[in-house]
C-alpha positions in Angstrom: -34.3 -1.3 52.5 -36.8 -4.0 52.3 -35.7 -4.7 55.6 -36.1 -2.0 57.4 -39.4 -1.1 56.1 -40.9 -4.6 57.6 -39.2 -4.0 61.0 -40.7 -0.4 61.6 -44.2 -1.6 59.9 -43.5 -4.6 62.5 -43.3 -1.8 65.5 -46.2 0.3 63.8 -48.5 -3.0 63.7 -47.5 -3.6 67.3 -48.7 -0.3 68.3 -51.6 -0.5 66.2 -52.8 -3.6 67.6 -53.6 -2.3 70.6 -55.9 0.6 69.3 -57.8 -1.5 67.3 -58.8 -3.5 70.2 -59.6 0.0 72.0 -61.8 0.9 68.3 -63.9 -1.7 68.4 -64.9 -0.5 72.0 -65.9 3.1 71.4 -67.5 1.3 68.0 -69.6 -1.3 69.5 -70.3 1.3 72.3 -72.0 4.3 69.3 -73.3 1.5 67.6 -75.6 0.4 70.9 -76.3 3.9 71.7 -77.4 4.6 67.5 -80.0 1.9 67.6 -82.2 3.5 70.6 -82.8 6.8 72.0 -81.8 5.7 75.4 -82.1 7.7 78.5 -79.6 9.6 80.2 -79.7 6.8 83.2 -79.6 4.5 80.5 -76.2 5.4 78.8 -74.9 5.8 81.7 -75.4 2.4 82.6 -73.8 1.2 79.2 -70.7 3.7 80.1 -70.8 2.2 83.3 -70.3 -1.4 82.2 -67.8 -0.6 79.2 -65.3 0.7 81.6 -65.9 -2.4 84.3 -65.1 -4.6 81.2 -61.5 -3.0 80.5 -60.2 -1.2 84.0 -57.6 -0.1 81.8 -59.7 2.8 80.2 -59.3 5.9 81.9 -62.5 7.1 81.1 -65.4 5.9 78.7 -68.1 8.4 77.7 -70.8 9.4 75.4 -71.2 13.4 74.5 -74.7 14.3 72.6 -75.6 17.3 70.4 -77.9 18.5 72.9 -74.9 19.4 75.2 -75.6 16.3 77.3 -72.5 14.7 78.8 -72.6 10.8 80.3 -69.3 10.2 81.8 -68.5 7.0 84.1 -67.2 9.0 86.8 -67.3 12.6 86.3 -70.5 15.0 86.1 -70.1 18.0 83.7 -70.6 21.6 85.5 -73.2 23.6 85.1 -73.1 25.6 81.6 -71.0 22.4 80.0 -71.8 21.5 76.8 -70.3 18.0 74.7 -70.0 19.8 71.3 -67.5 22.8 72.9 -65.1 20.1 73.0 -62.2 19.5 70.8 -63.3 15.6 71.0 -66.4 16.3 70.3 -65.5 18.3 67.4 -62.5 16.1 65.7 -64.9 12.8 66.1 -68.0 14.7 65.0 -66.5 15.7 61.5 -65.9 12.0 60.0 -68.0 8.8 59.7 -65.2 6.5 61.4 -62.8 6.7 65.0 -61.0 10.0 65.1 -58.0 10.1 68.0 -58.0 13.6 69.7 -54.6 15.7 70.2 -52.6 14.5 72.8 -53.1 16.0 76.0 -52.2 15.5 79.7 -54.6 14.2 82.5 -54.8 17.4 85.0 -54.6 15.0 88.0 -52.1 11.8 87.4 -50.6 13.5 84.3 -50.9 11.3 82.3 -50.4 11.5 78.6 -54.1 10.6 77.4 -55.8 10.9 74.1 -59.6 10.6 73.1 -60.8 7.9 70.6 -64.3 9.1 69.6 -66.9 7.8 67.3 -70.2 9.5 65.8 -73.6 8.1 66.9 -76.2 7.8 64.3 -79.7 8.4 64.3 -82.0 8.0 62.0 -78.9 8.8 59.2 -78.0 11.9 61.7 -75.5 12.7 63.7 -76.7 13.3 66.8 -73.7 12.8 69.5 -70.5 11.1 70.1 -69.2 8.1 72.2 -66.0 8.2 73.5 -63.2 6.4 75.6 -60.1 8.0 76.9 -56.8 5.9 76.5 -53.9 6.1 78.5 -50.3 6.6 76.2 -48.4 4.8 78.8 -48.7 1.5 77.4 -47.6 2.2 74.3 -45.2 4.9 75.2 -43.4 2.2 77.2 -43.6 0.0 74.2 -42.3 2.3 72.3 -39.3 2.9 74.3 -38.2 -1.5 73.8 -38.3 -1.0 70.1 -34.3 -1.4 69.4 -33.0 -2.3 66.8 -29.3 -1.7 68.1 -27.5 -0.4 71.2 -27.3 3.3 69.1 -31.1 2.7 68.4 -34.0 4.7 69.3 -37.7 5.1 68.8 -39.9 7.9 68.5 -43.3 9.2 67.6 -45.2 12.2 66.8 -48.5 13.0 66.3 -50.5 14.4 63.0 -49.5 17.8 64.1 -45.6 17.0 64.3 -45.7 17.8 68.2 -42.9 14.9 69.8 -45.2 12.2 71.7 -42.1 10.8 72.8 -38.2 11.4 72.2 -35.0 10.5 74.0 -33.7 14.4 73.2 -37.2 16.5 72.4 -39.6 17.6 74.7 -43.6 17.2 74.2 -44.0 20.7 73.6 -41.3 20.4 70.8 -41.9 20.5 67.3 -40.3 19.0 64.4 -40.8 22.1 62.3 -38.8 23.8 65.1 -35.9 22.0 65.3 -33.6 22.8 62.9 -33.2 19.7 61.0 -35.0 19.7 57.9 -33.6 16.2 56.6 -35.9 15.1 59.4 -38.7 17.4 59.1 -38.8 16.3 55.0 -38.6 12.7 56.4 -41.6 13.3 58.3 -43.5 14.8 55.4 -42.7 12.0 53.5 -44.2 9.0 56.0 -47.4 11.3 56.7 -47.5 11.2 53.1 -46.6 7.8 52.1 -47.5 6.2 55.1 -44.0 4.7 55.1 -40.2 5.9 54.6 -36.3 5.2 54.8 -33.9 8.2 55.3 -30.3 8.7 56.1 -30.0 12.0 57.6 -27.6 13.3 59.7 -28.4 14.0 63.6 -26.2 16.2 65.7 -23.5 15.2 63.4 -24.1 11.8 63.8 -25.2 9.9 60.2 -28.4 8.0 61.0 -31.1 5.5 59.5 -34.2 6.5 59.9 -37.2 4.3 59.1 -40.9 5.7 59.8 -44.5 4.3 59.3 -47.9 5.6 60.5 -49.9 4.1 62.9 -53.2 3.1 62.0 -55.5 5.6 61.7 -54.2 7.6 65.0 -52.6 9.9 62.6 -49.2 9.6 64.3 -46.2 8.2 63.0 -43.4 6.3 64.7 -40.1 6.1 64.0 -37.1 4.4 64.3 -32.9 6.1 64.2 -29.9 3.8 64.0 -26.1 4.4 63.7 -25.5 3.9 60.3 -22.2 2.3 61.2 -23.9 0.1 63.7 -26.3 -0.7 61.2 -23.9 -1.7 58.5 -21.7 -3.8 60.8 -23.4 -6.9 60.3 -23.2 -6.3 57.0 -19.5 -5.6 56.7 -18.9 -8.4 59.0 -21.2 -10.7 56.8 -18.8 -9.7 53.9 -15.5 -10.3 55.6 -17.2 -13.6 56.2 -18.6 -14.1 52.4 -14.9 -12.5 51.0 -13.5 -15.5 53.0 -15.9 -18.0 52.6 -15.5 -17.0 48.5 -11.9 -17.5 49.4 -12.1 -21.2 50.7 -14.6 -21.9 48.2 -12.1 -20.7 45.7 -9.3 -22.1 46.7 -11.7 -25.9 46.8 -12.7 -25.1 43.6 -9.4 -24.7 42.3 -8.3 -27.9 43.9 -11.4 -29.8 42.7 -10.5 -28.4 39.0 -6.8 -29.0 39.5 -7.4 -32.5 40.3 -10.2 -32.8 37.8 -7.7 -31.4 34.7 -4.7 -33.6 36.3 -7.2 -36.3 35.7 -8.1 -35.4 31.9 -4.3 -34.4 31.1 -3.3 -37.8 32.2 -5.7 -39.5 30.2 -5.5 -37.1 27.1 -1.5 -37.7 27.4 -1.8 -41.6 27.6 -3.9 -41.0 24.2 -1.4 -38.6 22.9 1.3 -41.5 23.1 -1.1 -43.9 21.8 -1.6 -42.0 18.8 1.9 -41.1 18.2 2.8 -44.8 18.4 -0.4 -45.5 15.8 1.3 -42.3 13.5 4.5 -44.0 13.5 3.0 -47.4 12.8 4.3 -49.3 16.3 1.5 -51.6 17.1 3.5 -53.9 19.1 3.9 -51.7 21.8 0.2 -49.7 21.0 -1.4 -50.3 24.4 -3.7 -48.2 26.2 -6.0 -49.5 29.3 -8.5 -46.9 30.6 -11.0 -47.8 33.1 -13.3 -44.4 32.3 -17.3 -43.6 31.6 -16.9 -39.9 30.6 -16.1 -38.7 27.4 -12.3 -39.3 27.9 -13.2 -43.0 28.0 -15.2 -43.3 25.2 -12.9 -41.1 23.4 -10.4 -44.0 24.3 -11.9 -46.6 23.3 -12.6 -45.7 20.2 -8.9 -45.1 19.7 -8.4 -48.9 20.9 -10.9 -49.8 18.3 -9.4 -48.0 15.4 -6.0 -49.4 16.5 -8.0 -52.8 16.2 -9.4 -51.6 12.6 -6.0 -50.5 11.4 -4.2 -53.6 12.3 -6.8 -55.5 10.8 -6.7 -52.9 7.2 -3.0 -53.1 7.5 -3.0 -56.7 7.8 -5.0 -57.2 4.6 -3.0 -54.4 2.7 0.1 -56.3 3.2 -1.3 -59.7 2.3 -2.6 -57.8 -0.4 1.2 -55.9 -0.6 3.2 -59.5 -1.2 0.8 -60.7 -3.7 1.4 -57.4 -6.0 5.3 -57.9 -4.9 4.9 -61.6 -6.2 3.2 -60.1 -9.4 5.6 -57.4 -9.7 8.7 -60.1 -10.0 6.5 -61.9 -13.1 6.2 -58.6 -14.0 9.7 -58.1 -13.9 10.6 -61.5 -15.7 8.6 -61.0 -18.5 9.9 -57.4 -18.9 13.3 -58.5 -18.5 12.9 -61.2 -21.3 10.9 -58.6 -23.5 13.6 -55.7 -22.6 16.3 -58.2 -24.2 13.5 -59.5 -27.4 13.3 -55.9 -27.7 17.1 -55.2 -27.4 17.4 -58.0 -30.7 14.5 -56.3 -32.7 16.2 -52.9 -32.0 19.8 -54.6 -33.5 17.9 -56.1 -36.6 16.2 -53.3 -36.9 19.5 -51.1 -36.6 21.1 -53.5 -38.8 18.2 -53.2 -41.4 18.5 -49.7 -41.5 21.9 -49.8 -42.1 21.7 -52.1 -45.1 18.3 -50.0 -46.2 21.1 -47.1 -46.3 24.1 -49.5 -48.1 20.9 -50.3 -50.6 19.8 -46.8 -50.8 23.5 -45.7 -51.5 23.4 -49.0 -54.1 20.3 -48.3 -55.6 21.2 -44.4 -56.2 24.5 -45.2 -57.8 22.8 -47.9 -59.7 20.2 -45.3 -61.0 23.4 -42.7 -61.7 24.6 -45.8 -63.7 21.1 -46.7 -65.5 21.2 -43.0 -65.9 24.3 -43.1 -68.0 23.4 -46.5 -69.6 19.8 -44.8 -70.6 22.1 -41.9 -72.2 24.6 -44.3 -74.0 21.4 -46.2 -75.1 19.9 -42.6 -76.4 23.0 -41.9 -78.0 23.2 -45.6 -79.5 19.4 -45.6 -80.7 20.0 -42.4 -81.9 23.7 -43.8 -83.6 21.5 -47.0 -84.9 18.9 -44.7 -86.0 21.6 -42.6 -88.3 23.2 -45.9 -89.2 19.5 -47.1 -90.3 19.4 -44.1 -92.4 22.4 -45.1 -94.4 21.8 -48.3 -94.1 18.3 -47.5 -95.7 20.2 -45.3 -97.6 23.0 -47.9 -98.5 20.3 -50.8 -98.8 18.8 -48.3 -101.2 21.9 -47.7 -103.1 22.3 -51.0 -103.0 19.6 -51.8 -104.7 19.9 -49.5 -107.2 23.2 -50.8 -107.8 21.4 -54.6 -107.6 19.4 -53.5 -110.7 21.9 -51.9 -112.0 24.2 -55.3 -111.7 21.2 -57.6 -112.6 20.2 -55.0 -116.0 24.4 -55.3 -116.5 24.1 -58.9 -116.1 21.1 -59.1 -118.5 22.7 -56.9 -120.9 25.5 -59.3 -121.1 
């Protein structure tokens, strides 16, 4: 789209270039004739040399409010009067150039129109200067604007009348031609001053891209098959759908080789660490010539194979001098597993005689026991035998007196 708004404001500018050059005639020309009251010889004179300056003017002039007309090689009838004309009339209206309608020349048939400018006098407007410019110029021009063999360019003027057209006529209308897409597409430039349609002409699906032309009023355009117009593009993606192919297919061979790459590496460091699990560091070997992660991520499986041999190393020195312990160990257990057997057997054999005493020592209290009785039953005999010992020892006694008092008596 942004495309094919700078190629019709490209054709528009092209156009327009021209005019401006033919502006700033009929502008320095009112500017002159605004800063003196000049005579009518006098403008003439000006008209005169404007035209000899740029042959290809087909008429320079100057029209006045008084109904004077000062043309370089015409003189107004009798009873004609400047401001009765439709130039006089558009260019009088505004404070800048105003282009005329389109019209024909009665004598080459040309198609001409009238770029007019107010002239100024003392703030009022008091007459017009004028050039007439030829439309075959930029009609030819217009007719080399392709954009394609199906291409074509057109213009109209403020009115919608066809200035040129491969199909329409110059007393055609767009209003009156049965198309509205392109009547609403035309709407839409004199309103935006620029516009991009597809729109469908005489069946046939069309781009159609149109811009105004400087301040004419007109509006060119431009109509391409959209088909032709989108060739290039569907060529240009056949060409990017294959292009993304190759590039794909590269790509793929680039990362193929790239992961063959890693994979070899990251399987030479699988074996290397499955020879490190299972403790063979004879045959632990692993050579990699790499700057990239990989390699670094090698090496420091070299250098932790380096640290574990060395840790290893020192756990076995370490391993042989607990082994050489453990045997002591083992000695001295050995020798205090059989001083221990022996104190087990004495003790055993203590027990045993502990129970032989206990069984002694209870039979021996059973016996006290029945000694302690017989000696209860003996005190308590002696005890009884006292008595009658006493008793006896008494009676004795008694019969001791009873001896000695028989003895005395005798």
């Amino acid at each position: 789209m942004d495309t094919s708004n700078a190629q019709i404001s490209y054709f528009s500018q092209e156009l327009n270039r021209d005019l401006i050059v033919r502006e700033s005639i009929v502008k320095n020309l009112a500017a002159i004739f605004s800063n003196k009251d000049l005579s009518t010889e006098e403008m003439l004179s000006l008209v005169t040399a404007t035209k000899k300056g740029d042959p290809s003017l087909a008429e320079v002039f100057a029209g006045m409010a008084d109904g004077r007309g000062i043309f370089d090689n015409w003189t107004p009838p009798a009873g004609w009067s400047a401001p009765a004309r439709p130039w006089y009339k558009e260019a009088i209206k505004g404070d800048t150039v105003a282009y005329s309608p389109i019209y024909e020349d009665l004598i080459t048939k040309d198609l001409l129109v009238t770029v007019g400018h107010p002239i100024y006098r003392n703030g009022q407007k008091v007459g017009v200067a004028g050039i007439d410019i030829s439309l075959k110029p930029i009609l030819a021009k217009t007719e080399n604007m392709k954009t394609g063999e199906t291409s074509y360019t057109f213009e109209l003027n403020s009115a919608g009348d066809f200035i040129t057209h491969p199909k329409y006529q110059k007393t055609d209308n767009i209003a009156n031609i049965n198309n509205e897409e392109l009547y609403n597409f035309y709407q839409t430039v004199l309103k935006d001053g620029i516009a991009v349609r597809t729109i469908k002409v005489d069946g046939v699906e069309e781009v159609v891209r149109g811009s105004k032309i400087g301040n004419t009023g007109w509006v060119i355009a431009n109509a391409i098959d959209v088909n032709e117009l989108y060739a290039p593009v569907k060529k240009m993606m056949v060409t990017l759908v294959i292009m993304g192919v190759i590039i794909i297919a590269l790509l793929v061979g680039v990362i193929s080789t790239f992961t063959l790459n890693i994979s070899k590496a990251i399987d030479q460091m699988k074996d290397f660490a499955n020879k490190l699990a299972e403790g063979d560091f004879a045959k632990c070997e692993f050579n990699i010539n790499r700057e990239d992660e990989i390699g670094s991520l090698g090496r420091a499986l070299v250098s932790m194979r380096d640290r574990l041999r060395d840790v290893i190393s020192k756990v076995s020195s370490s391993a042989q001098m607990v082994a050489a312990s453990s045997e002591e160990l083992t000695a001295s257990s050995h020798e205090s597993s059989q001083s221990s057997a022996q104190i087990i057997k004495v003790i055993t054999d203590v027990a045993m005689g502990a129970d032989k005493q206990v069984l002694s020592v209870e039979t021996a209290l059973g016996t006290v026991e029945r000694i302690v009785k017989e000696i209860d039953n003996m005190s308590k005999s002696s005890a009884e035998m006292a008595g009658k010992a006493s008793e006896m020892a008494e009676k004795a006694g008694v019969g001791n007196q009873i001896v000695n008092k028989a003895i005395g008596q005798m």
